[in-house]
Backbone as numpy.savetxt, mean C-alpha at the origin, in Angstrom:
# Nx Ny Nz CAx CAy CAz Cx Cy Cz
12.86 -12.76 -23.06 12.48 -13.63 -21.96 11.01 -13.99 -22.09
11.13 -15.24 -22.15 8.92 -15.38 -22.31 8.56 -15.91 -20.57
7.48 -15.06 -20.55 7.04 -15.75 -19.23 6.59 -16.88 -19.31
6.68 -17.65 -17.75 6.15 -18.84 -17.62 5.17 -18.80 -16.36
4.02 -19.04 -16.38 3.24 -19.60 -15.63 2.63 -20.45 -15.65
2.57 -21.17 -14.38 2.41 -22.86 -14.32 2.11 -22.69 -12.84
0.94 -23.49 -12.37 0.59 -23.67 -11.22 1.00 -25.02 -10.50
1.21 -25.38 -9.26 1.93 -26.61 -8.63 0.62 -27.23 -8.33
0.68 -28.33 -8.84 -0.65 -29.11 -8.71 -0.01 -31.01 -8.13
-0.03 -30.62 -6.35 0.36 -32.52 -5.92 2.17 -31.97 -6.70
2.48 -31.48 -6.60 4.31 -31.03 -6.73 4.51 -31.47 -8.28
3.32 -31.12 -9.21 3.84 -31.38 -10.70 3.29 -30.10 -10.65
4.47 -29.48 -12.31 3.89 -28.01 -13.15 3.06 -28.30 -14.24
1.79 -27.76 -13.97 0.93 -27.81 -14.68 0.99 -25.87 -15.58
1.31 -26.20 -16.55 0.90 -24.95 -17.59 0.10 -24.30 -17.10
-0.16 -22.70 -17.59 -1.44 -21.82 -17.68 -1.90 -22.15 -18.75
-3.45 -22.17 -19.14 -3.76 -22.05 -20.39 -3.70 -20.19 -20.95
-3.80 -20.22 -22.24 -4.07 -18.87 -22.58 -4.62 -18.28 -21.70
-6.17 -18.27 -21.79 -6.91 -17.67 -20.73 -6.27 -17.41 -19.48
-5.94 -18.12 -18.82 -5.06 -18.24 -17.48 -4.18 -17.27 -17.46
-3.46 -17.42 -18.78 -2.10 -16.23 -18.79 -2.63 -14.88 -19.20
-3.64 -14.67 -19.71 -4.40 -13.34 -20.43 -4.83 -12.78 -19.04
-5.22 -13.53 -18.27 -6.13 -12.91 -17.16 -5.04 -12.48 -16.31
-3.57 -13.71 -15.90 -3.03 -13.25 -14.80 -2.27 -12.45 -15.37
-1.99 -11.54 -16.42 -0.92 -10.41 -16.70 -2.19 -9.36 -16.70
-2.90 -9.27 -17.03 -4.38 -8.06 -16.28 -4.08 -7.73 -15.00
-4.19 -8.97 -14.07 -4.29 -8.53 -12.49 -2.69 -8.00 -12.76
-1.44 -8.87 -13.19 -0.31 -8.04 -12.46 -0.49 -6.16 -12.99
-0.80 -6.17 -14.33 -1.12 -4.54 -14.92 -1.92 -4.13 -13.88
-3.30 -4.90 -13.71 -4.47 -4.22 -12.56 -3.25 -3.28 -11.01
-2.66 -4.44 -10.55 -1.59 -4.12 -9.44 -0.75 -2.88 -9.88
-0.66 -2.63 -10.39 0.32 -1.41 -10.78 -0.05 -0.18 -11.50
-1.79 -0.26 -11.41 -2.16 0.89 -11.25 -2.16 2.04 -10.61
-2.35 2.99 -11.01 -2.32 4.08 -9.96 -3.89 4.00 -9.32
-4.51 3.57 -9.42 -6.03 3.53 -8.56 -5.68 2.38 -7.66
-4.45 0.80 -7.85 -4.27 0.23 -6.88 -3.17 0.36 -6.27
-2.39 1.37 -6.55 -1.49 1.99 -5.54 -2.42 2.65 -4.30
-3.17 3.54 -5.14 -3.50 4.79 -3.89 -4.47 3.74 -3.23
-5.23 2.82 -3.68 -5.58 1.43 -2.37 -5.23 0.93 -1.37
-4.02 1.06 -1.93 -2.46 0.18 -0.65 -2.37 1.36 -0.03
-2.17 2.63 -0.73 -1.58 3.74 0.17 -2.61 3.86 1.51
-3.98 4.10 1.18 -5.36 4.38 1.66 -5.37 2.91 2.76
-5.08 2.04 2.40 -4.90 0.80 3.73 -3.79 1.14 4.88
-3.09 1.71 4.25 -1.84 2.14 5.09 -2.16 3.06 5.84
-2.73 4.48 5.04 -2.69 5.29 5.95 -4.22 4.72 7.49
-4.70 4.45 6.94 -6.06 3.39 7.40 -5.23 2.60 9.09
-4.59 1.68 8.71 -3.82 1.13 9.91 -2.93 2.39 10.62
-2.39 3.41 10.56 -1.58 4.48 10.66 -2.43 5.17 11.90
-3.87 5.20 11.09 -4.78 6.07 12.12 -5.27 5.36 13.23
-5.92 4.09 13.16 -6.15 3.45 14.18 -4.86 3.11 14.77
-3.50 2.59 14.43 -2.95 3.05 15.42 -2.65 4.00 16.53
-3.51 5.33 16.43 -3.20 6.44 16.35 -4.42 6.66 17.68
-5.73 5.85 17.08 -7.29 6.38 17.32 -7.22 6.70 18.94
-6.96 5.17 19.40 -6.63 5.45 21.16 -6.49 7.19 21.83
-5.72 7.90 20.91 -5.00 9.29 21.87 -6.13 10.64 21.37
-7.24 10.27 20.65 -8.67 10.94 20.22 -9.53 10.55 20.89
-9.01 9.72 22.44 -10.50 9.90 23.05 -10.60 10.85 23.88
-11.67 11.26 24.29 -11.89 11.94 25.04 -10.91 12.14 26.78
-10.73 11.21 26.81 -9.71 11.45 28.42 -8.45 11.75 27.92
-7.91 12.21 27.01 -6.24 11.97 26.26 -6.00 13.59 25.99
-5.89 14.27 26.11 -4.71 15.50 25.56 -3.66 15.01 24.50
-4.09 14.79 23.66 -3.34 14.66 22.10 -1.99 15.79 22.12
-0.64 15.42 21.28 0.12 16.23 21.20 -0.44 17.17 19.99
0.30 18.63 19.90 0.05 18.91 18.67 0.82 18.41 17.10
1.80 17.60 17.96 2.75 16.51 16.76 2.03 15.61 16.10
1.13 15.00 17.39 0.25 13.92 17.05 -0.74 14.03 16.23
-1.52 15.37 16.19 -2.30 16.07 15.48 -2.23 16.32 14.24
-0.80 16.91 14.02 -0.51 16.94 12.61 -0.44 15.80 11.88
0.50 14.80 12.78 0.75 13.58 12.07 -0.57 12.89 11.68
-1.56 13.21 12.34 -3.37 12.81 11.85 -3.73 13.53 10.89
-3.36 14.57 10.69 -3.79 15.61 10.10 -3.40 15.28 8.36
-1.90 14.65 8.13 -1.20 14.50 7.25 -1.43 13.56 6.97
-1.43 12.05 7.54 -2.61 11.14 7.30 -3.69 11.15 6.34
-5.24 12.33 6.76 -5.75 12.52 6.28 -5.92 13.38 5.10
-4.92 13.94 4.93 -4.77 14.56 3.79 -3.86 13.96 2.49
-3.44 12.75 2.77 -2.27 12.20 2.02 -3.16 12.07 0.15
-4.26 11.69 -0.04 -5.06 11.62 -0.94 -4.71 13.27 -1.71
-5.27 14.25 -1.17 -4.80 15.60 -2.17 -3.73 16.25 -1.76
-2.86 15.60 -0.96 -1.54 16.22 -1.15 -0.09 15.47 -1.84
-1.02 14.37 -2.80 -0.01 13.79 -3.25 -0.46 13.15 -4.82
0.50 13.34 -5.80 -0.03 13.38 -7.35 0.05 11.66 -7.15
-0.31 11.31 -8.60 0.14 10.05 -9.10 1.30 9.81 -8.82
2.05 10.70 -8.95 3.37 10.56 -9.96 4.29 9.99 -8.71
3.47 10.32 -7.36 4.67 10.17 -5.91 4.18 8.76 -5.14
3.28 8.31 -5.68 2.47 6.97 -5.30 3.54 6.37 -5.14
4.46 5.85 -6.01 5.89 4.97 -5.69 7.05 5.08 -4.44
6.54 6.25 -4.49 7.36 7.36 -3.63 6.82 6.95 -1.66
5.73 7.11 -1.83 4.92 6.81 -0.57 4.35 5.10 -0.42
4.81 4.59 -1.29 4.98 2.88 -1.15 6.26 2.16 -0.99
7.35 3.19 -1.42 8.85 2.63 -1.12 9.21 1.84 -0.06
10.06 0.87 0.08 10.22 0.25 0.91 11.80 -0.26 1.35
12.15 -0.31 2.60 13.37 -0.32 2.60 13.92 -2.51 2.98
14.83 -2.84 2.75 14.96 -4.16 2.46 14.89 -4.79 3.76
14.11 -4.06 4.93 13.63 -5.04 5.51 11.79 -4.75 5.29
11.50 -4.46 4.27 10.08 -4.18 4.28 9.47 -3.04 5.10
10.32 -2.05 5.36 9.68 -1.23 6.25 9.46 0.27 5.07
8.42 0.65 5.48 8.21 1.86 4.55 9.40 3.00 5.00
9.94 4.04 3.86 10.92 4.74 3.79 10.33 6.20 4.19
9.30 6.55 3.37 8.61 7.92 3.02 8.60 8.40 4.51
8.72 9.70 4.74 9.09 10.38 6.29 7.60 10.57 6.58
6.78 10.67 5.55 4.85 11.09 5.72 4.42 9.76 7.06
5.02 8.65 6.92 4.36 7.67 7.59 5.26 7.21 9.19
6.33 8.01 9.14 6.43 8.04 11.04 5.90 8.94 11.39
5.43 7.81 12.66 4.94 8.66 14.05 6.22 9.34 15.08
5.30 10.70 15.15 6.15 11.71 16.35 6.28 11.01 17.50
C-alpha cells in the first residue's frame, strides 16, 4: 500500500512534496511515542483533577474515595510503565476512555 498525501487546496488534490511527506510521517512516528502518549495521558489526568479541584477547598469535607481517586491521579506517572500507556489511552467506540484508573467515585 503506498501512502498518499495530498492537501485540498479550493476542492483540488494537490500532492505532498517529499519534504512534506518526510516531515508528516515524523509527526505521525512523533504521535506515537511514548513521551507523546504520557502527554495525552498527563492532559487527561490534568482535566480529571480540576474536575475534581472544587471538593479541595477549604469549606468541602472531601470523601476518602475522592482522595484516593486524587491520589491515583497523581501518581499515574510512576505507577505506570511504558508498556500500559495504550492501556490508559484505550478508548471505547463512543470515545470514552475504558481504563477503571480514570472514573470518578
Amino acid at each position: 500500500m503506498v501512502d498518499k498525501y495530498i492537501h485540498l487546496i479550493n476542492g483540488v488534490e494537490v500532492p505532498f512534496t517529499e519534504e512534506e511527506i518526510t516531515a508528516r510521517k515524523s509527526e505521525e512516528a512523533d504521535a506515537n511515542s511514548d513521551a507523546s502518549k504520557l502527554k495525552q495521558i498527563k492532559q487527561i489526568r490534568l482535566e480529571k483533577l480540576i474536575e475534581t479541584d472544587y471538593l479541595a477547598l477549604s469549606d468541602n469535607v472531601m470523601s476518602d474515595d475522592m482522595k484516593n481517586f486524587r491520589k491515583k491521579m497523581r501518581d499515574i506517572p510512576q505507577d505506570f510503565t511504558t508498556e500500559q500507556y495504550d492501556l490508559l489511552l484505550a478508548r471505547d467506540s463512543d470515545g470514552k476512555l475504558t481504563h477503571t484508573i480514570w472514573e470518578k467515585p
